[in-house]
Backbone as CSV, one residue per row, in Angstrom:
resi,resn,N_x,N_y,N_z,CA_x,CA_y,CA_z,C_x,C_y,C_z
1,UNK,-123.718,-110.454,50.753,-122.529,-110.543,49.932,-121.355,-110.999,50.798
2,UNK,-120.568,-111.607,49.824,-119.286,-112.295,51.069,-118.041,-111.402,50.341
3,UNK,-117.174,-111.363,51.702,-116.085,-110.596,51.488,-115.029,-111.508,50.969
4,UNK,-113.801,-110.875,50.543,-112.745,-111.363,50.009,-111.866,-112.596,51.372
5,UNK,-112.520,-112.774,52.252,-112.430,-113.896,53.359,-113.070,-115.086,53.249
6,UNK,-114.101,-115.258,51.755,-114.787,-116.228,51.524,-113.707,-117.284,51.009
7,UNK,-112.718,-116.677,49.879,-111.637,-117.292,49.282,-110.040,-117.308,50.062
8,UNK,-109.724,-115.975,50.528,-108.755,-115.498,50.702,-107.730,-116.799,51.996
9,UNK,-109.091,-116.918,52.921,-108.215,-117.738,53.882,-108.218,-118.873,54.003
10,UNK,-109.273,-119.801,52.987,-108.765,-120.985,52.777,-107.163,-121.109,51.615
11,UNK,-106.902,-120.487,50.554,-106.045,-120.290,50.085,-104.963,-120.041,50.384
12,UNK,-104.662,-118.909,51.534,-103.762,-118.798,52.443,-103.516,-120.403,53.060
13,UNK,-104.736,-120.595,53.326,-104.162,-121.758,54.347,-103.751,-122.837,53.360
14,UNK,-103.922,-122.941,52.304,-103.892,-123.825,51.324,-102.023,-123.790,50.874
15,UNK,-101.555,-122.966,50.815,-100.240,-122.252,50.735,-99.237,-122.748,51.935
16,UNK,-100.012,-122.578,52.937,-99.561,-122.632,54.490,-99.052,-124.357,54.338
17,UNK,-100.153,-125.100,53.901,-100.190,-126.336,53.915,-98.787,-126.881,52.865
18,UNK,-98.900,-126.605,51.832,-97.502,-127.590,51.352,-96.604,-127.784,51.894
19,UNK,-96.735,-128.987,52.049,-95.497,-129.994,52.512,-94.953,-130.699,51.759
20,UNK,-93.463,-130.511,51.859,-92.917,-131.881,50.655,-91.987,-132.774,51.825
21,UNK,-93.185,-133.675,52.194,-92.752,-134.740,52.946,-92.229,-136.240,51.852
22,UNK,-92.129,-137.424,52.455,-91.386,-138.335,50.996,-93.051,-138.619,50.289
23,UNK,-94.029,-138.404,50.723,-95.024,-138.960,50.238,-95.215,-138.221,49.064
24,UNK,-95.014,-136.833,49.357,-95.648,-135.951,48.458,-94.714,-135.664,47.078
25,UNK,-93.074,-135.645,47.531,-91.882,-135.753,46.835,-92.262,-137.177,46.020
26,UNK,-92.261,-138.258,46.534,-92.492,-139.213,45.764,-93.767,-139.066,44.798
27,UNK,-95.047,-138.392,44.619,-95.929,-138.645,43.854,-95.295,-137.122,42.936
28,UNK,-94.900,-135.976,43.640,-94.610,-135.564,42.423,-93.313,-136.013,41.255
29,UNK,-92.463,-136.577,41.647,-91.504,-137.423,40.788,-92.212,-137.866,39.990
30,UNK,-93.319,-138.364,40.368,-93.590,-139.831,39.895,-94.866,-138.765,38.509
31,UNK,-95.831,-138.085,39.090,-95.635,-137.378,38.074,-95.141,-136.487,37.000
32,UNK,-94.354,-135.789,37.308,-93.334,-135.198,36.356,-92.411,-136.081,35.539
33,UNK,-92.310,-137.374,35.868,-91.567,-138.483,35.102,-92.422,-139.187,34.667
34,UNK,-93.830,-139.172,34.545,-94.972,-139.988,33.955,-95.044,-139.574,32.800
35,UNK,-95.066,-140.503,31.435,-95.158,-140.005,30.057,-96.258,-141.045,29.599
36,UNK,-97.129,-140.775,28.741,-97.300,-139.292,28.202,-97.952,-138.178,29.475
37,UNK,-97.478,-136.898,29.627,-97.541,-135.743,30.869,-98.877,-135.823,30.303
38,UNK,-100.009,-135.201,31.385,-101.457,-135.010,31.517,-101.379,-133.596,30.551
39,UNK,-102.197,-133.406,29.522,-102.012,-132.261,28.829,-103.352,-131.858,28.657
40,UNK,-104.243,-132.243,29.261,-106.140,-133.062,29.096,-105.958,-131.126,29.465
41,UNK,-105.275,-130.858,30.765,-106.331,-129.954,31.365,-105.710,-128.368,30.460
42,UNK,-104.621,-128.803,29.522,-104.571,-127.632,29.302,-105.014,-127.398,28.175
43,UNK,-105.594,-128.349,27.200,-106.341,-128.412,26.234,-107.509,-127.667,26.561
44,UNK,-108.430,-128.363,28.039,-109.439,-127.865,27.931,-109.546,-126.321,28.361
45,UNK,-108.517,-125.756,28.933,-108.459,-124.222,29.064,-108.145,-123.712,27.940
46,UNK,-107.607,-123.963,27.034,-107.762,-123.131,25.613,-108.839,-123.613,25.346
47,UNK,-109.761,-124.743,24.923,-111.012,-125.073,24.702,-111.657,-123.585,25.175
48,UNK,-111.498,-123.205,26.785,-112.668,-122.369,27.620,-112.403,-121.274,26.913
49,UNK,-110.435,-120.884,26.569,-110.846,-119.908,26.111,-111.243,-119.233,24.813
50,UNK,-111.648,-120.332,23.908,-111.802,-120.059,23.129,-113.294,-119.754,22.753
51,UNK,-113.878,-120.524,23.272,-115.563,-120.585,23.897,-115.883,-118.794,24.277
52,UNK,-114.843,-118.791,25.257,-115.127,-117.124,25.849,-114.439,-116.099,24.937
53,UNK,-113.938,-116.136,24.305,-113.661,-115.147,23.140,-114.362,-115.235,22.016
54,UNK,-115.004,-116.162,21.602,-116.454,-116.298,20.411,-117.679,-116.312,21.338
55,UNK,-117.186,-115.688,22.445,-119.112,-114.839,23.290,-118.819,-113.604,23.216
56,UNK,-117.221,-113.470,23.324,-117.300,-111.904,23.484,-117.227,-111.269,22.200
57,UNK,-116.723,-111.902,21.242,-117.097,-111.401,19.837,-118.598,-111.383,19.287
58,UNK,-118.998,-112.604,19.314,-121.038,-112.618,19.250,-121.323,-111.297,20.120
59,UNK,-121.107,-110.892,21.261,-121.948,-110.258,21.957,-121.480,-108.198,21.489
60,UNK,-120.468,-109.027,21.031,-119.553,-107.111,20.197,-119.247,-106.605,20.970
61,UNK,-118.383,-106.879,22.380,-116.952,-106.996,22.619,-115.727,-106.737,22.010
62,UNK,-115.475,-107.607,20.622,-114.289,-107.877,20.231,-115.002,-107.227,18.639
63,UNK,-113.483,-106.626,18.525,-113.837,-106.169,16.759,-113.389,-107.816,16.194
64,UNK,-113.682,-107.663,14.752,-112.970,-109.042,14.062,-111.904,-109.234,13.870
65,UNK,-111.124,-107.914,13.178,-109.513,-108.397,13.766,-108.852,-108.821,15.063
66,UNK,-109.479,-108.281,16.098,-108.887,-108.956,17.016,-108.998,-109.955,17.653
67,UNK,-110.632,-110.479,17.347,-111.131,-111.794,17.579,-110.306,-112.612,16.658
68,UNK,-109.748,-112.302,15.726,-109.306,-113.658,14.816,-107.756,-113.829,14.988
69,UNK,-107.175,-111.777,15.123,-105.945,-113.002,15.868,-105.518,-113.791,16.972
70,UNK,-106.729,-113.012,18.160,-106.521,-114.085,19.283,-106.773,-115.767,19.137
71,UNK,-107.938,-115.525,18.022,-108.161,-117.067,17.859,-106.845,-117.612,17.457
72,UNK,-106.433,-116.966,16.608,-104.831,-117.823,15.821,-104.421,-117.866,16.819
73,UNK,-104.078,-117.476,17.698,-102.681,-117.534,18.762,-103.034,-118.612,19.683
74,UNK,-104.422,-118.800,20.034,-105.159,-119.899,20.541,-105.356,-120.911,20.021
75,UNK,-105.350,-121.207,18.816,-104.953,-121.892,18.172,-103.560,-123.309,18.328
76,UNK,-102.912,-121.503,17.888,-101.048,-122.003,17.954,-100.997,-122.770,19.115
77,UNK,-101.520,-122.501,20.149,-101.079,-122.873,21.720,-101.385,-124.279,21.713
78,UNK,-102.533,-124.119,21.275,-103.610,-125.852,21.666,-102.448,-126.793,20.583
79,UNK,-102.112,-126.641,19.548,-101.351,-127.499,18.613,-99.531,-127.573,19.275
80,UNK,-99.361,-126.551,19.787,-98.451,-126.804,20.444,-98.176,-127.107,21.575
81,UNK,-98.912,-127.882,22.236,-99.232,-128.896,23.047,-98.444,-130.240,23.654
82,UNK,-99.002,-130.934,22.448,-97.996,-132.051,22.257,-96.753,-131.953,22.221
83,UNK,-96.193,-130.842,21.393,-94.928,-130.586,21.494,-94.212,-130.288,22.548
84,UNK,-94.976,-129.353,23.077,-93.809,-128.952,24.205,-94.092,-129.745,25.391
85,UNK,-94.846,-130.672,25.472,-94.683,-131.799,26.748,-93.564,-132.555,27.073
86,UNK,-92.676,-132.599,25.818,-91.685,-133.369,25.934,-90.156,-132.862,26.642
87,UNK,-90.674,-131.447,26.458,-89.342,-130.486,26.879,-89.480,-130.312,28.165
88,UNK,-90.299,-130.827,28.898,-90.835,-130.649,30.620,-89.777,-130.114,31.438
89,UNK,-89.939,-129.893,32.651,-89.247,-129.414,34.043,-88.559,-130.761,34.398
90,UNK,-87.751,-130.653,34.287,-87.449,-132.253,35.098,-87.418,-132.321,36.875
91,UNK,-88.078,-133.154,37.062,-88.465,-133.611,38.701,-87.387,-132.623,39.657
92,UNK,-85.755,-133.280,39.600,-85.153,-132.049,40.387,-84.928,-131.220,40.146
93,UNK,-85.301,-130.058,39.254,-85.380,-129.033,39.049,-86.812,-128.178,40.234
94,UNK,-87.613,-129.219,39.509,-89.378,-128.751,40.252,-89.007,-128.744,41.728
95,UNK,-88.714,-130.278,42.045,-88.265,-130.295,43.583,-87.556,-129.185,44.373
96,UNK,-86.567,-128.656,43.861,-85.835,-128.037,44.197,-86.508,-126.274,44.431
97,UNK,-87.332,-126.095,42.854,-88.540,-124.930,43.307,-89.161,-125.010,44.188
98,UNK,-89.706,-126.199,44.414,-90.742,-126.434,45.616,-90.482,-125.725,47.022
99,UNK,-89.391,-126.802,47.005,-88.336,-126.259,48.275,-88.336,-124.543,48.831
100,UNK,-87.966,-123.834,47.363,-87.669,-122.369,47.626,-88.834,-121.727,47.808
101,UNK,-90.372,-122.249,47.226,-91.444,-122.197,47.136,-91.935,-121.808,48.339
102,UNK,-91.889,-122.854,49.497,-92.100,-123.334,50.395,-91.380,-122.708,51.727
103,UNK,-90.365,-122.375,51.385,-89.525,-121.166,52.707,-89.706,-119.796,51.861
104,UNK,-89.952,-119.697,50.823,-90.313,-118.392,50.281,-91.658,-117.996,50.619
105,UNK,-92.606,-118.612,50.919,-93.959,-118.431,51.254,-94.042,-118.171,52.786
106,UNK,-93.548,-119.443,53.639,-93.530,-118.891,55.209,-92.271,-117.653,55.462
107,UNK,-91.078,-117.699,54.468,-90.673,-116.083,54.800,-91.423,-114.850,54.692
108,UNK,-92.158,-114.821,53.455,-92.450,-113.835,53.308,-93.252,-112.576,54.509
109,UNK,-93.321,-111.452,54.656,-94.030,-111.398,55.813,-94.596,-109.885,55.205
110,UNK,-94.683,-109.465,53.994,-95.140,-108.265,53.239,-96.053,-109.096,52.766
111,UNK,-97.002,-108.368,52.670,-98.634,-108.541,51.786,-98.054,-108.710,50.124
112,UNK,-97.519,-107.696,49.786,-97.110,-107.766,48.687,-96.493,-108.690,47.635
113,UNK,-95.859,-109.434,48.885,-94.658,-110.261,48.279,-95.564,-112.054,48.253
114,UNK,-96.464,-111.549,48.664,-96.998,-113.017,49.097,-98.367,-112.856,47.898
115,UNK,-98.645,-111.776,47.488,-99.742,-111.272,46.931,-98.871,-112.019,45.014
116,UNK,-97.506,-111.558,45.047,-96.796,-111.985,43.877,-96.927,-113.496,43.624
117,UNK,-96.466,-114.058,44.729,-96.223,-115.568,44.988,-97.626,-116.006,44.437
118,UNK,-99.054,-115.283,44.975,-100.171,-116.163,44.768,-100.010,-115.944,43.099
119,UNK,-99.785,-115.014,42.913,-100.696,-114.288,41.146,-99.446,-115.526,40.625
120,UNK,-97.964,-115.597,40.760,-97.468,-116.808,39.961,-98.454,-118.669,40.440
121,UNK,-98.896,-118.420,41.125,-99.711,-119.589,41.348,-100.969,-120.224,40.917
122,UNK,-101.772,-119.202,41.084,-103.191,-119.227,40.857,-103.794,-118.644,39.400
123,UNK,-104.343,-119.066,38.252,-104.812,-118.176,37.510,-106.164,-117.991,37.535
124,UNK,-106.860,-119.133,38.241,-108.107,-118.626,38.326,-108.621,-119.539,39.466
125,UNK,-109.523,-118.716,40.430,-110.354,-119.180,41.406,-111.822,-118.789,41.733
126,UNK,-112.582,-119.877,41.324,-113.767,-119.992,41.374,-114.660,-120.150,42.381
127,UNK,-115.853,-119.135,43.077,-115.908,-119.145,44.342,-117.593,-119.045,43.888
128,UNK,-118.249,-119.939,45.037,-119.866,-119.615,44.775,-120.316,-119.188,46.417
129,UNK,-120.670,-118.673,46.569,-121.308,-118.328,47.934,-120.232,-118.242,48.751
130,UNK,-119.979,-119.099,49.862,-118.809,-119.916,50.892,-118.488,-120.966,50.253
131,UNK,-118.365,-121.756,49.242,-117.503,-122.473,48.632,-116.944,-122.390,47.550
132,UNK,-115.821,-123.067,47.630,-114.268,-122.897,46.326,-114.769,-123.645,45.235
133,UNK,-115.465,-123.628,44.292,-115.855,-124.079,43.442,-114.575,-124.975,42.145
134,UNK,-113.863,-124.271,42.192,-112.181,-125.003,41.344,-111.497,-124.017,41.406
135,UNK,-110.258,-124.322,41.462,-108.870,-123.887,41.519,-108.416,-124.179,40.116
136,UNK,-107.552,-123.244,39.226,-106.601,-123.409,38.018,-105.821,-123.118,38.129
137,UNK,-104.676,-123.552,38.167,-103.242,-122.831,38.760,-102.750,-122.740,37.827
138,UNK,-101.580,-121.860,37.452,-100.937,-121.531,36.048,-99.723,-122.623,35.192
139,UNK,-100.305,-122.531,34.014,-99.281,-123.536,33.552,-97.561,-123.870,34.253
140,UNK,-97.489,-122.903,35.034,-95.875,-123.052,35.582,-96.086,-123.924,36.730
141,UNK,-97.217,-123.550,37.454,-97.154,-124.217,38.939,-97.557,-125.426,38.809
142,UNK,-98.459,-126.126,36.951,-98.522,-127.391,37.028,-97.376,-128.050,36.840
143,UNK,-96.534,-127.479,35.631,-95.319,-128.137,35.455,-94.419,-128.048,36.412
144,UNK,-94.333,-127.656,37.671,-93.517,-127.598,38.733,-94.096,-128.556,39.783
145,UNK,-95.307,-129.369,39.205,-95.948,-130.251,40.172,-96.844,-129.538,41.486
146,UNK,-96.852,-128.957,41.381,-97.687,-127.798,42.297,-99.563,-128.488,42.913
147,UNK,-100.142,-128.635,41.442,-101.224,-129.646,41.482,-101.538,-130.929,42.262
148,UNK,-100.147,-131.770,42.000,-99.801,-132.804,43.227,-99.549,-132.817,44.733
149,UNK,-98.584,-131.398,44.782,-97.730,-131.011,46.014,-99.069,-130.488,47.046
150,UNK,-99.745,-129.335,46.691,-100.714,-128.410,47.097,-102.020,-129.388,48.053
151,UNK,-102.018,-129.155,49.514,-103.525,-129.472,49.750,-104.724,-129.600,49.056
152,UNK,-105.772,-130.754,48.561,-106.809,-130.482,48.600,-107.682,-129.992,49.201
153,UNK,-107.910,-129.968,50.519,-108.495,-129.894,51.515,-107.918,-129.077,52.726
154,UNK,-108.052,-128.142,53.503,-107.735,-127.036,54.803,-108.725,-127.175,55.785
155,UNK,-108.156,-126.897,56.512,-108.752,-126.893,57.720,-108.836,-125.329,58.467
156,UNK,-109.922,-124.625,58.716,-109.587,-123.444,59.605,-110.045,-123.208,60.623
157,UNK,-109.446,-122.432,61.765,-109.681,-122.120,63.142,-111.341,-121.053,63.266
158,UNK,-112.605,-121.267,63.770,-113.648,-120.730,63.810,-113.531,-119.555,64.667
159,UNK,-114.292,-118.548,64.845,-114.298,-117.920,65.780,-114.932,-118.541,67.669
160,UNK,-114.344,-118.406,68.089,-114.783,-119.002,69.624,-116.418,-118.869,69.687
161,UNK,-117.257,-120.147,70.303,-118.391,-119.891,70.005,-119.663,-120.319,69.015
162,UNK,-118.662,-120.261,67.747,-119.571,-120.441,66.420,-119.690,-122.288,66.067
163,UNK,-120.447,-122.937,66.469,-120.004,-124.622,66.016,-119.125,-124.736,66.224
164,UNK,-119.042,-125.893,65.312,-117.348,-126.452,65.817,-116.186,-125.367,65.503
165,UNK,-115.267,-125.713,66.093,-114.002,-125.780,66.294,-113.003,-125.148,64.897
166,UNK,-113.240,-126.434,63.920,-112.615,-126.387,63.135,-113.803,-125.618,61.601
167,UNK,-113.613,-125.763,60.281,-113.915,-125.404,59.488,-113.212,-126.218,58.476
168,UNK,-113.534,-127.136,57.267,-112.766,-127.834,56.713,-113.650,-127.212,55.091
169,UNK,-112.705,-127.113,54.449,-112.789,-126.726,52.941,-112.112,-127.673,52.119
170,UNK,-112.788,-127.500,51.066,-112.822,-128.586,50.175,-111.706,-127.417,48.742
171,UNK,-110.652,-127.827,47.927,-110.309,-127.126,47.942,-109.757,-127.250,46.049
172,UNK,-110.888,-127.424,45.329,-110.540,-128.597,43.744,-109.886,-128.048,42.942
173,UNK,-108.544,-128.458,42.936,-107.539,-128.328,42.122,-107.804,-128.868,40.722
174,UNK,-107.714,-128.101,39.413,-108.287,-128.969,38.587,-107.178,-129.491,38.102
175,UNK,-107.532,-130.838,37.138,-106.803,-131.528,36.967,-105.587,-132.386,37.857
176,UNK,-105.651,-132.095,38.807,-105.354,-132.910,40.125,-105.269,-134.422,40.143
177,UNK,-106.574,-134.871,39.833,-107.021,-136.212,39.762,-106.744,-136.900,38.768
178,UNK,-105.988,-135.944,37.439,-105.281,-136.638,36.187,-103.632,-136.960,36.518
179,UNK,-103.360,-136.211,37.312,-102.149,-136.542,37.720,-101.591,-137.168,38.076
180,UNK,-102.898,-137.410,39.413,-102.652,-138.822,40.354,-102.875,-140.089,39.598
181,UNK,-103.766,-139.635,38.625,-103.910,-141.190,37.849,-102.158,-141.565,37.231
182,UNK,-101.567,-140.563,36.882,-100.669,-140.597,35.912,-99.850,-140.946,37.238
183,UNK,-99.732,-141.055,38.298,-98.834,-141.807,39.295,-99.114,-142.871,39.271
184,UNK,-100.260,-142.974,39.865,-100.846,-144.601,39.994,-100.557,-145.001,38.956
185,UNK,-100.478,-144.946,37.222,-100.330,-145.755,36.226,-99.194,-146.348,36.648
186,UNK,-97.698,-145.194,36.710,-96.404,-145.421,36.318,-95.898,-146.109,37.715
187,UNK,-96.501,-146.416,38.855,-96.123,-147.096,39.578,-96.899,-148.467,40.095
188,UNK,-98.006,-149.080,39.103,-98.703,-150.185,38.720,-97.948,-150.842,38.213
């Protein structure tokens, strides 16, 4: 069995890593000002969860009232979608989070406070053995460009001894790769 070090310190290091150098500033602009905004991935997480709340009702989990109003509310969300894409974060606003993001993370120096920072970041992380299987970060940290900003990929220090040197993780942000498309479009 693997310990909470299977996930914990590529993530850390994943955190460690944002940089908003002009490269990275420039692609998130460029997404957060890309219209129509990538909305693919949040469709398909109400999709999942809707999938996983008609298993947990089949399996009698969920009474029927409460399976049906979660469905409504899941519902509501997925249709309101479209709508609220238009009301977005605007770029210097996000930028400017980033920023605080980013000295708020290397300040921090309590477990606690850094433990907050992840839970506003991360909503779900998927781990199989020793590898990160996908990353979902929470609707705030996409609309803050977070998806763009964030390492794919870390690098970590081995113990002296063990192979190489380094340790490189692979690190799949989902919906990541819709984003970047949505750069590359708006600057084609």
């Amino acid at each position: 069995m693997y310990g909470d070090e299977t996930w914990e310190e590529p993530i850390l290091a994943q955190m460690a890593g944002l940089e908003l150098d002009d490269e990275t500033i420039g692609a998130v602009v460029g997404a957060l000002g890309s219209a129509p905004r990538p909305v693919k991935l949040d469709r398909a997480r109400i999709d999942r969860q809707m999938r996983d709340l008609a298993l947990d009702h089949a399996a009698g989990r969920l009474e029927d009232a409460v399976y049906l109003d979660r469905l409504r509310a899941l519902r509501e969300s997925k249709e309101c979608l479209e709508v609220n894409t238009s009301g977005a974060i605007s770029a210097e606003v996000a930028l400017a989070r980033l920023r605080a993001l980013s000295s708020t993370w290397s300040d921090a120096k309590v477990p606690e406070a850094k433990a907050e920072v992840l839970h506003a970041i991360y909503e779900r992380i998927v781990v199989t053995g020793r590898t990160t299987v996908s990353i979902r970060l929470t609707p705030s940290a996409y609309a803050h460009g977070l998806a763009v900003a964030m390492p794919d990929k870390v690098a970590l220090a081995r113990p002296t001894g063990v192979g190489s040197a380094l340790t490189a993780y692979g690190m799949p942000i989902e919906g990541r790769d819709e984003w970047l498309a949505a750069v590359a479009r708006l600057l084609a």
